[in-house]
C-alpha positions, 0 to 999 in steps of 0.5 A: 500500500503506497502511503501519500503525503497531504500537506508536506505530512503523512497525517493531519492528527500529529499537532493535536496529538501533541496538544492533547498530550501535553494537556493531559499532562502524558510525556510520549512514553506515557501515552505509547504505554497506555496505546498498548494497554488499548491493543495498539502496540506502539513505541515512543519513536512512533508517537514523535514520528505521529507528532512531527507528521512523518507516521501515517495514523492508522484508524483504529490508532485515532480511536484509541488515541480519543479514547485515551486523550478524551478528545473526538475524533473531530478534534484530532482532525482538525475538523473542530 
């Protein structure tokens, strides 16, 4: 599967992601652990990677990172 770039950046979450991650006051290795608690088996290097916009974010990644970050899926893609 060929994964393209939008914008100069594989994924439209990083930025968010890193806001609501700060706010809720997880460092990157926090928030990996507690993707993996959800099923999502990630390490820290990924989660900067989604932050900088060079990862692309799978779906069921976005679902978890909602759940685990108490924002919508909206938020996370910039669309509130």
């Amino acid at each position: 599967m060929k994964i393209y770039d939008y914008n100069g950046s594989k994924n439209i979450c990083g930025v968010r992601v890193k806001e609501a991650r700060k706010r809720c006051g997880l460092s990157q290795e926090q928030l990996a652990a507690k993707l993996q608690i959800e099923g999502v088996i990630i390490e820290r290097d990924s989660v900067s990677r989604i932050e900088i916009g060079t990862r692309f974010v799978a779906d069921y990644e976005i679902a978890a990172l909602c759940k685990i970050l108490r924002v919508s899926s909206a938020y996370l893609l910039g669309m509130e």
